[in-house]
Structures are given as structure tokens and as C-alpha cells.
N, CA, C and O atoms as CSV, one atom per row, in Angstrom:
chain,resi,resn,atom,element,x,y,z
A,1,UNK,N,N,-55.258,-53.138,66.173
A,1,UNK,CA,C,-55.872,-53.093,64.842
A,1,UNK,C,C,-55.664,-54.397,64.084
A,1,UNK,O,O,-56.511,-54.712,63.247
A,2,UNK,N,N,-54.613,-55.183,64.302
A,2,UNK,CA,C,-54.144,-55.900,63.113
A,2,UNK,C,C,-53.475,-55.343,62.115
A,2,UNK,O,O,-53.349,-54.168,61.772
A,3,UNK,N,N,-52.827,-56.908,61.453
A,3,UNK,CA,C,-51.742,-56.618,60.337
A,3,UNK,C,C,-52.802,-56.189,59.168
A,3,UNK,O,O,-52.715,-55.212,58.425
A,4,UNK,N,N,-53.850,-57.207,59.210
A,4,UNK,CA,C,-54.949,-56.576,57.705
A,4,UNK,C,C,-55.336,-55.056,58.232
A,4,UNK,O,O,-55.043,-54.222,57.375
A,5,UNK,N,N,-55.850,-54.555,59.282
A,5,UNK,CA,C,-56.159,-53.582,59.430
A,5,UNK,C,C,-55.516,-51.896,58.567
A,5,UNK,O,O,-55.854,-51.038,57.752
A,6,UNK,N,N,-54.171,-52.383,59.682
A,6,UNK,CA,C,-53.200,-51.801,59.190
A,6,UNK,C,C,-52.741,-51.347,57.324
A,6,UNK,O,O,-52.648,-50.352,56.606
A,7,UNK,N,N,-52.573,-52.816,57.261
A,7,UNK,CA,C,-52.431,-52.605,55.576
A,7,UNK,C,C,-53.830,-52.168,54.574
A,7,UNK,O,O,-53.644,-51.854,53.398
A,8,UNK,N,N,-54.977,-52.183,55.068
A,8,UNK,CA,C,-56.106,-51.582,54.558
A,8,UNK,C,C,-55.976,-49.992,54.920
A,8,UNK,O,O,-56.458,-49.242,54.072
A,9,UNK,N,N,-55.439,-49.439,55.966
A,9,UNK,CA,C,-55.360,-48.153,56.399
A,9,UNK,C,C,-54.270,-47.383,55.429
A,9,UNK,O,O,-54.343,-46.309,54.831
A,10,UNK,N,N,-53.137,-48.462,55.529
A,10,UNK,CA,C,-51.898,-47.568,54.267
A,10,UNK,C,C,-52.282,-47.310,52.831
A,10,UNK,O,O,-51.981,-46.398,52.061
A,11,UNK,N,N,-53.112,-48.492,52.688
A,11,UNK,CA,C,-53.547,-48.331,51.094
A,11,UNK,C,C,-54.622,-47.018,50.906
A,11,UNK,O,O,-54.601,-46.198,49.989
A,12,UNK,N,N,-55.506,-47.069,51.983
A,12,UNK,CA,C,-56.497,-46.081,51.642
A,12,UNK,C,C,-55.810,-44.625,52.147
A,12,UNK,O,O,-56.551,-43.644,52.070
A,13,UNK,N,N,-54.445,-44.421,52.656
A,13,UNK,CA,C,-54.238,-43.050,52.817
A,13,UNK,C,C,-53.131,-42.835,51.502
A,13,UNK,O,O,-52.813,-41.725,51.074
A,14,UNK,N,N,-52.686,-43.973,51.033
A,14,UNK,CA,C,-51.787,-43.684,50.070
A,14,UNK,C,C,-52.602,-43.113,48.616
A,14,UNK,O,O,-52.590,-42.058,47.981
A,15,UNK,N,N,-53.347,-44.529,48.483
A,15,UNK,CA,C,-54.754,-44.062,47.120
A,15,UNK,C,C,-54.162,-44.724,46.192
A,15,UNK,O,O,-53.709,-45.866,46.264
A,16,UNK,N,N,-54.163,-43.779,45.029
A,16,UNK,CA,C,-53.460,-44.165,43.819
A,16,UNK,C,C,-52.399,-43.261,43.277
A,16,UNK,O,O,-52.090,-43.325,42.087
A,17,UNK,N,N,-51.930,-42.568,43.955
A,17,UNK,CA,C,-50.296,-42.137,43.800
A,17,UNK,C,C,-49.290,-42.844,44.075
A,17,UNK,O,O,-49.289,-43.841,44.797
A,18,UNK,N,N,-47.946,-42.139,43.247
A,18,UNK,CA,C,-46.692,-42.644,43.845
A,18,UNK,C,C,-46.627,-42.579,45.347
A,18,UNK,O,O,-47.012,-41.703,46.120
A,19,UNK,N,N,-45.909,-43.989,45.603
A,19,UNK,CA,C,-45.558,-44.100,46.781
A,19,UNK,C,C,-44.136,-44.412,47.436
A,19,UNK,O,O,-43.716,-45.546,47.204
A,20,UNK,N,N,-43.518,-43.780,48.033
A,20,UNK,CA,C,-41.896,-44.181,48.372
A,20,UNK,C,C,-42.161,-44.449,49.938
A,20,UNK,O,O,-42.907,-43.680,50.545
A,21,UNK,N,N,-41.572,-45.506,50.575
A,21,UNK,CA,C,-41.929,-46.405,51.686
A,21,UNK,C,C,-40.478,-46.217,52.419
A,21,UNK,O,O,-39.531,-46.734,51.826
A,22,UNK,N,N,-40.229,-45.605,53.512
A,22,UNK,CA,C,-39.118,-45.761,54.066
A,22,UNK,C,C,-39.542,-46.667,55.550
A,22,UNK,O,O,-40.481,-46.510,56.330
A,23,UNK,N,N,-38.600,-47.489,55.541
A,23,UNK,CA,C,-38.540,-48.602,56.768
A,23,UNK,C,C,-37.417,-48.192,57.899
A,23,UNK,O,O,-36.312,-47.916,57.432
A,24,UNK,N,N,-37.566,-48.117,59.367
A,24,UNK,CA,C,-37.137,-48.253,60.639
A,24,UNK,C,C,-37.315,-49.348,61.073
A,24,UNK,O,O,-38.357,-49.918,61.397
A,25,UNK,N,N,-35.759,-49.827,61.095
A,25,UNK,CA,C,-35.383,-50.718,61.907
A,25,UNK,C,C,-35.551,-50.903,62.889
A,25,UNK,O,O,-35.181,-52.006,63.293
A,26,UNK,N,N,-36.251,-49.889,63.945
A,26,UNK,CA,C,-36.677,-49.831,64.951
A,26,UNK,C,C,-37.966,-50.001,65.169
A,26,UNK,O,O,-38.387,-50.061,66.324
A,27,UNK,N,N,-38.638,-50.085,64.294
A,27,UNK,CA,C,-39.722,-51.100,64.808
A,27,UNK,C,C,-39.736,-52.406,64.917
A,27,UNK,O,O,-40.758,-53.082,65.040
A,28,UNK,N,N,-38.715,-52.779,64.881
A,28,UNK,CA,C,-38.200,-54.175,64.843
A,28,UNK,C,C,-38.178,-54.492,65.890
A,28,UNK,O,O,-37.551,-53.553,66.381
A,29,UNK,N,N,-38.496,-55.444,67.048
A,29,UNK,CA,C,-38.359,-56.010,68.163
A,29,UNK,C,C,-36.883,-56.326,68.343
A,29,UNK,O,O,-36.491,-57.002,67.392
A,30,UNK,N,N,-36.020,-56.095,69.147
A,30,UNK,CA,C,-34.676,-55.939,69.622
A,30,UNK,C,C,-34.301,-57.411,69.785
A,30,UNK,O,O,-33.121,-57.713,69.603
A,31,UNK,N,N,-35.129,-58.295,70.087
A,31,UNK,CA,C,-34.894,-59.778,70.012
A,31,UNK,C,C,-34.544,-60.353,68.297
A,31,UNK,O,O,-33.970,-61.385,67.948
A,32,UNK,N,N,-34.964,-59.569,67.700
A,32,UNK,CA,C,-34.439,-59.914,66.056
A,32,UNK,C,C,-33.587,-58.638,65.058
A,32,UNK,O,O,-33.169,-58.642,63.900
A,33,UNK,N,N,-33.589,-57.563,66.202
A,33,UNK,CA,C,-32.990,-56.756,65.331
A,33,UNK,C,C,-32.447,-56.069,66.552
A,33,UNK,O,O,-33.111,-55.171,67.072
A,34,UNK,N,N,-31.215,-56.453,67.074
A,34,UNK,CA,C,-30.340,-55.524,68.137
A,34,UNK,C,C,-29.570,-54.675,67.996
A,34,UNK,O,O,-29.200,-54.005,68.960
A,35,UNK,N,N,-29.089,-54.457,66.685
A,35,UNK,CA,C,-28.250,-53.318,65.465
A,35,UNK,C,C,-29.126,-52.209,65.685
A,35,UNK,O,O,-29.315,-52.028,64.482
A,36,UNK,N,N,-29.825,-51.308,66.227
A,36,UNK,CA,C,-30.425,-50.541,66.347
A,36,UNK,C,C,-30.162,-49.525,67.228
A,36,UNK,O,O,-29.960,-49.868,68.393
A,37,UNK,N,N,-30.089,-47.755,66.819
A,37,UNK,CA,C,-29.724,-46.875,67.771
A,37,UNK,C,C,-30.789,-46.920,68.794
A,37,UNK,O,O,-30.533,-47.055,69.990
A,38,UNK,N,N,-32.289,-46.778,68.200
A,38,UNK,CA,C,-33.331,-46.697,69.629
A,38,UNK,C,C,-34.180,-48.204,69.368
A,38,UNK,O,O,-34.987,-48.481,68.481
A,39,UNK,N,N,-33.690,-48.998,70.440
A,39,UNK,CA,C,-34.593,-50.437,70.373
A,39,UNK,C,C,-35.806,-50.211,70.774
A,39,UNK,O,O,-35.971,-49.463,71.738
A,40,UNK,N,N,-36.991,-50.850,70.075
A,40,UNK,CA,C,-37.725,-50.889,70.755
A,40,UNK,C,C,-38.574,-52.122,71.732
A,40,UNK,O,O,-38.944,-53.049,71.011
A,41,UNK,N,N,-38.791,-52.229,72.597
A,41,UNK,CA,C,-38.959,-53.812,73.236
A,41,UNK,C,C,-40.920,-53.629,73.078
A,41,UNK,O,O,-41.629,-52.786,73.627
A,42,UNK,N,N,-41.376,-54.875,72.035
A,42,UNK,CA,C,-42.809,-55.314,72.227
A,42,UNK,C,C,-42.580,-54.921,70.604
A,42,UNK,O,O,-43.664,-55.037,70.031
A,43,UNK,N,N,-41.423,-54.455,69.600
A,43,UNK,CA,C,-41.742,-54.225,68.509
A,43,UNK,C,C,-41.924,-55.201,67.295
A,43,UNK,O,O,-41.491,-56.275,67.711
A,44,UNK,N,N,-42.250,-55.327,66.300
A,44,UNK,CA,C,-42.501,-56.295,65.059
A,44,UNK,C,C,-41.722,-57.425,65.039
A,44,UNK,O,O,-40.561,-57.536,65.434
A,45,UNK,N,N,-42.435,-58.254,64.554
A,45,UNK,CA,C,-41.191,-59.467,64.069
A,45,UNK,C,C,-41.571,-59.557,62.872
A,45,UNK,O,O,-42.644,-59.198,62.388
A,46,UNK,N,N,-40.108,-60.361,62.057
A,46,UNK,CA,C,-39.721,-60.206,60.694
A,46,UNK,C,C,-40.885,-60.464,59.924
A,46,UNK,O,O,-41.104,-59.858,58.875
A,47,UNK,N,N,-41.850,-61.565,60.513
A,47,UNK,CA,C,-43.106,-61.718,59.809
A,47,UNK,C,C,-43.729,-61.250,59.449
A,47,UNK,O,O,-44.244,-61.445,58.349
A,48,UNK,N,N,-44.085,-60.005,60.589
A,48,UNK,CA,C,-45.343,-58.586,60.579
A,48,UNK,C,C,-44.935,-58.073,59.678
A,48,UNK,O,O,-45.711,-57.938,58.733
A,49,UNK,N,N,-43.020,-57.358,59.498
A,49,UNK,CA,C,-43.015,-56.552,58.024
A,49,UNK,C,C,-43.200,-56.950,56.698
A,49,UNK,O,O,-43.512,-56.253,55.732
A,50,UNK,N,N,-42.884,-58.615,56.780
A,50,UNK,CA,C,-42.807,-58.990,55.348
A,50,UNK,C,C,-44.433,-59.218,55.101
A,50,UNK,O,O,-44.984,-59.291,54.002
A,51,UNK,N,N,-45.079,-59.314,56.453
A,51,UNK,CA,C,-46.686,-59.146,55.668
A,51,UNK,C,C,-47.264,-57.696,55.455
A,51,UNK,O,O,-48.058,-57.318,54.594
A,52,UNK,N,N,-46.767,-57.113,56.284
A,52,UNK,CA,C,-46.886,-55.477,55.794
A,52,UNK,C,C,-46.752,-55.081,54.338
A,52,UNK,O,O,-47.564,-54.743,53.477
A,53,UNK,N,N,-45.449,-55.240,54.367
A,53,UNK,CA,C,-44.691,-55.161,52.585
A,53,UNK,C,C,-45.426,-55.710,51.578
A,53,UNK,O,O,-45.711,-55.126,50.533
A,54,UNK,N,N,-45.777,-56.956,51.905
A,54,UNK,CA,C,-46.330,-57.807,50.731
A,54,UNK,C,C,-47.682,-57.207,50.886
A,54,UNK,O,O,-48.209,-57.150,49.775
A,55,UNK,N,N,-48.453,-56.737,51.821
A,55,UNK,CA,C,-49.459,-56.291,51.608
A,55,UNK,C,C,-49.771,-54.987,51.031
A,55,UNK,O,O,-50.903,-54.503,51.058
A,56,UNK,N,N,-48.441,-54.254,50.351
A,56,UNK,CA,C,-48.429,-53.418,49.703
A,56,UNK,C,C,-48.697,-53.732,48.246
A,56,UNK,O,O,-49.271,-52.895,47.549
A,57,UNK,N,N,-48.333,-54.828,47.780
A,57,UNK,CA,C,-48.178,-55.052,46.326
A,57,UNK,C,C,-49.410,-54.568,45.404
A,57,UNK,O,O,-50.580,-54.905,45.582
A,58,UNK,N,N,-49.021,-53.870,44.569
A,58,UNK,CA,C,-50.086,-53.186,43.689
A,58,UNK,C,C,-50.071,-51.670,43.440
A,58,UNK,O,O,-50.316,-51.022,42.422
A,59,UNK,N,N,-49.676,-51.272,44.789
A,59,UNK,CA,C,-49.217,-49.964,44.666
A,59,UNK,C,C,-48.453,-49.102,43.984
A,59,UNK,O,O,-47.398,-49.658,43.678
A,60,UNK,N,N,-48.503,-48.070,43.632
A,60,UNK,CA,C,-47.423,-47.550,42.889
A,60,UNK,C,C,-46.346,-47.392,43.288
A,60,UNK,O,O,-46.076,-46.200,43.148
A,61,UNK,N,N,-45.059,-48.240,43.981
A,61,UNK,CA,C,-44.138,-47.753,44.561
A,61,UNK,C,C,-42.823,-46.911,43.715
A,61,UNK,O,O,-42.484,-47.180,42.562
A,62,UNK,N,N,-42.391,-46.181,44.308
A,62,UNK,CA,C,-41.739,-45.571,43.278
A,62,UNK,C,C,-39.845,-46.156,43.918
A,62,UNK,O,O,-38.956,-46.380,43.097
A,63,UNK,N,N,-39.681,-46.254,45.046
A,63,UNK,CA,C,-38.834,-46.170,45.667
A,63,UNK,C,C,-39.131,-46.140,47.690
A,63,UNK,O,O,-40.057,-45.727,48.388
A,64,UNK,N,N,-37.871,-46.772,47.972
A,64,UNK,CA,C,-37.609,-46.765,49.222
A,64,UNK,C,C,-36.549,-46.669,50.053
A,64,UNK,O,O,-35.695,-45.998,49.472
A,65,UNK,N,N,-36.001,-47.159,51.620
A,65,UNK,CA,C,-35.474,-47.092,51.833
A,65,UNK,C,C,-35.500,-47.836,53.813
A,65,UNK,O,O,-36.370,-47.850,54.684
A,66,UNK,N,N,-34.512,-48.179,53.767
A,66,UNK,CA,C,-34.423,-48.884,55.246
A,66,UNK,C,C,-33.196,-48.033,56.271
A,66,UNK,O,O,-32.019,-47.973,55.915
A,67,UNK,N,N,-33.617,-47.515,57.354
A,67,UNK,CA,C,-33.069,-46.805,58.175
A,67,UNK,C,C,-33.135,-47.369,59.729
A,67,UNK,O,O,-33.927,-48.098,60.327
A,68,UNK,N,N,-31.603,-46.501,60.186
A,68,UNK,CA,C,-31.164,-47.093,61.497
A,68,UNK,C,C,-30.533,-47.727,61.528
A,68,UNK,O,O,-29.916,-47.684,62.592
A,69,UNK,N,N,-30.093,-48.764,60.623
A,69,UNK,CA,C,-29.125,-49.951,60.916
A,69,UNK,C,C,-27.881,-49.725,61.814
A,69,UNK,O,O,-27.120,-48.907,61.296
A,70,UNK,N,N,-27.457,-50.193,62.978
A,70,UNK,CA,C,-25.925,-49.677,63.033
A,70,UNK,C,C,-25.509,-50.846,63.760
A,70,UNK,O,O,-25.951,-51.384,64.775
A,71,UNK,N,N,-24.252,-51.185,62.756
A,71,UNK,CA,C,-23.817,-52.532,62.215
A,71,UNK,C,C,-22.809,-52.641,63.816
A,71,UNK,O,O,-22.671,-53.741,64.351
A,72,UNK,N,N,-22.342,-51.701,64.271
A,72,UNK,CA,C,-21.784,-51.692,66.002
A,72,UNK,C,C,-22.472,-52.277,67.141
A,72,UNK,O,O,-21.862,-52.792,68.078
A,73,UNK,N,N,-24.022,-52.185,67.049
A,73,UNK,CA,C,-24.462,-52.977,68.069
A,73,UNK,C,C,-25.027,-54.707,67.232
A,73,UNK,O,O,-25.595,-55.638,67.803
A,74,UNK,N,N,-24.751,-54.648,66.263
A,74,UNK,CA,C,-25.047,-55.883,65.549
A,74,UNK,C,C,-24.115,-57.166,65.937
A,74,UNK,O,O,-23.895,-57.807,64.910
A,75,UNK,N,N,-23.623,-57.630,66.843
A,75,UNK,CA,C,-22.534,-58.444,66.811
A,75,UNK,C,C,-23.136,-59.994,65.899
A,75,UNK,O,O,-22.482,-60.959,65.502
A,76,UNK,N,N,-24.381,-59.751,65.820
A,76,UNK,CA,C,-24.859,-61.596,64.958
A,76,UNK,C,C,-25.203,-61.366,63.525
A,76,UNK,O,O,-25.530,-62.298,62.790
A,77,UNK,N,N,-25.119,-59.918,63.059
A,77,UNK,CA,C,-25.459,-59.467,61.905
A,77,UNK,C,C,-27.237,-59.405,61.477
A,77,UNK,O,O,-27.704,-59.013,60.408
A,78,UNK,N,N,-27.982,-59.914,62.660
A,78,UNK,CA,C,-29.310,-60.008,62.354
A,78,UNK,C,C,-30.075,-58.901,61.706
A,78,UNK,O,O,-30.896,-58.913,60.789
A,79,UNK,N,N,-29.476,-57.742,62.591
A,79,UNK,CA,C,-30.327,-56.212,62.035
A,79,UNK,C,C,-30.041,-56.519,60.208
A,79,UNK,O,O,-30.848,-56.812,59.325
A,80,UNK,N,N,-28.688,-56.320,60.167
A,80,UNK,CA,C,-28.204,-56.156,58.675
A,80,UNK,C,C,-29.392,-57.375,57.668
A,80,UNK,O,O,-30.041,-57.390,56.622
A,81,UNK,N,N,-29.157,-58.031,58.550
A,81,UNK,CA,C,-30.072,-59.473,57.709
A,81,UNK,C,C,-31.681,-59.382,57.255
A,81,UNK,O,O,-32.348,-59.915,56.368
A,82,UNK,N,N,-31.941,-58.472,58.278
A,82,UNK,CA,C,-33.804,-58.455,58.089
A,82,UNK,C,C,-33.649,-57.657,57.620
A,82,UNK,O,O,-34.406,-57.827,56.664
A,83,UNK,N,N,-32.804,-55.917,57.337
A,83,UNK,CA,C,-32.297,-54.576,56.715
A,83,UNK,C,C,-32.422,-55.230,55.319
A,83,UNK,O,O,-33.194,-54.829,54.448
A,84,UNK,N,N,-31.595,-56.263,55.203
A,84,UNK,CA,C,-31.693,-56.711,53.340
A,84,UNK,C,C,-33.052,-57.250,53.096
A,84,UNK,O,O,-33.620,-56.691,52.158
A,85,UNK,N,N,-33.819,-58.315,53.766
A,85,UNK,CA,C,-34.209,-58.671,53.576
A,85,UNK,C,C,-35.699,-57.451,52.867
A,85,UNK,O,O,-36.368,-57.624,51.848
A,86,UNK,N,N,-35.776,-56.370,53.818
A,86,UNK,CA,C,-37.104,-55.232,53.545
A,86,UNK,C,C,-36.369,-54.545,52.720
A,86,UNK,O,O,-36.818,-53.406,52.854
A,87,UNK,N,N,-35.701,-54.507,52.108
A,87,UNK,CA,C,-34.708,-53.844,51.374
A,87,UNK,C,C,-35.090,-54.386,49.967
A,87,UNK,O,O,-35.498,-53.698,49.031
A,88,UNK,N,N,-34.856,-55.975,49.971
A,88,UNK,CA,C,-35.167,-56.666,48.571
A,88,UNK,C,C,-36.581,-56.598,48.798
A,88,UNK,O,O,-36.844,-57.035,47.677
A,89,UNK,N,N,-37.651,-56.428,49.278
A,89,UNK,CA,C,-39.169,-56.916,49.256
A,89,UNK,C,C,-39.093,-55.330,48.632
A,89,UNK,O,O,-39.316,-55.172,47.432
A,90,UNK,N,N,-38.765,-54.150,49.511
A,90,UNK,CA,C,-39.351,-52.969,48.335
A,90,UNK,C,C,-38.398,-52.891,47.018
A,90,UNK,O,O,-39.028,-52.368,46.099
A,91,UNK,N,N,-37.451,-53.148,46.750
A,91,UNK,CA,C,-37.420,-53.317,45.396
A,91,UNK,C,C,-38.377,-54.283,44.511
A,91,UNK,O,O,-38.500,-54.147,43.294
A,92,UNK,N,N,-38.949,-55.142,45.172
A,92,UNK,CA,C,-39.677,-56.060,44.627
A,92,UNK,C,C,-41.092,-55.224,44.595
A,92,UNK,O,O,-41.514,-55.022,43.456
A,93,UNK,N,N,-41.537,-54.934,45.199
A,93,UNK,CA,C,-42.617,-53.770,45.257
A,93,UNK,C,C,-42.749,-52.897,43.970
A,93,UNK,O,O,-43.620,-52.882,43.100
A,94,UNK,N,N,-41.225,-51.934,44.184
A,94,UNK,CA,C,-41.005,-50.830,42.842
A,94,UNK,C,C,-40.731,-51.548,41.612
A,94,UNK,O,O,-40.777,-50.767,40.661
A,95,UNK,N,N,-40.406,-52.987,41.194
A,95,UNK,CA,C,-40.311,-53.663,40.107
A,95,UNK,C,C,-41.901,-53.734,39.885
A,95,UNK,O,O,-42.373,-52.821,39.208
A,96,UNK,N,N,-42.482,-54.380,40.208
A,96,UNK,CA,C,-44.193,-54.980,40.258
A,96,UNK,C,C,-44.870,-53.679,39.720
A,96,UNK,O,O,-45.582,-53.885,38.737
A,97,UNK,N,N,-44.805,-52.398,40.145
A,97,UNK,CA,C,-45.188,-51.344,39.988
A,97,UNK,C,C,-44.863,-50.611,38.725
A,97,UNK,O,O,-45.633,-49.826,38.173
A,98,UNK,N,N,-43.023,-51.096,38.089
A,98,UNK,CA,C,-42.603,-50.528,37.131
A,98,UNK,C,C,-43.595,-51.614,35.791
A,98,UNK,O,O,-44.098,-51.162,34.762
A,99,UNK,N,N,-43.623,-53.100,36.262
A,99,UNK,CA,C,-44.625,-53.979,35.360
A,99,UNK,C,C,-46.033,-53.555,34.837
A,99,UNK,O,O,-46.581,-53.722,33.747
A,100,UNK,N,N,-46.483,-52.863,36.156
A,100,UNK,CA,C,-47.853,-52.779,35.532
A,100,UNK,C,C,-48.073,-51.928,35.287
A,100,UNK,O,O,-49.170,-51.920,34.728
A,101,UNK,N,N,-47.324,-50.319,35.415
A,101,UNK,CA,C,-47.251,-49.442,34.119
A,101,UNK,C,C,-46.531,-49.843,32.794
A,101,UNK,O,O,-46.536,-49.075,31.832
């Protein structure tokens, strides 16, 4: 489909309601995110989510959340690192959202 695809598909099933966005770390490609209980190999890189995310902006987000992390198979801290990183983009999301109401 693509990343535009994709993000045209979330917007039109979301609409114009609240939206709360929970993130798996496991779609994360295991080459950037090895902190993970189920890896997946051929999955996202950090790029795809932060264009995902950002291709949310406008939405009503209300809240979110990032799942899976487990900081035991993390020995480089990477999972934890991209975990913050989608972590601060949906707060940045639910701020933008709290602005334009």
C-alpha cells in the first residue's frame, strides 16, 4: 500500500472522533528495536513510524501509548530509544489536538 496509503486509510476509519493510538514495538524491525518479546523480521524502521505519526497530525488525539518494550533483551537500549521517541511524537499529537480545540 504505502506509507501515504496507509495514513489516508487511518484517517478515514478514524473520521472525526477522539482518537487514542497505542504503538507495538513490534512492528519495529528487530535490527532497530531488539528489546522486544515477539520480533518481528521485515518490520518498520524508525522512519515509517515517525511518518506514520506525523501523518496523523490534525486528528483528535486524545491519548496513547507504546507497548512491548522489554528492557532485558535491550542490551544497546535502542528499543527504549525509538519507545521514547513514539512516545514524545504522540504526546505531540495530543498537544496539537488540545491547541486546536
Amino acid at each position: 500500500m504505502g506509507m501515504a496509503a496507509v495514513i489516508e486509510k487511518a484517517r478515514a476509519v478514524v473520521g472525526g472522533g477522539p482518537v487514542y493510538v497505542s504503538f507495538d514495538v513490534d512492528s519495529l524491525d528487530p535490527g532497530f528495536a531488539p528489546g522486544t518479546g515477539t520480533p518481528e523480521v521485515g518490520g518498520l524502521a524508525p522512519r515509517e513510524v515517525l511518518q506514520l505519526l506525523r501523518g496523523l497530525a490534525g486528528l483528535d488525539v486524545v491519548g496513547g501509548d507504546v507497548v512491548e518494550v522489554a528492557p532485558q533483551y535491550d542490551a544497546t537500549s535502542n528499543t527504549a530509544q525509538a519507545g521514547a521517541q513514539v512516545l514524545f511524537e504522540l504526546l505531540c499529537l495530543a498537544v496539537r489536538a488540545r491547541k486546536r480545540g
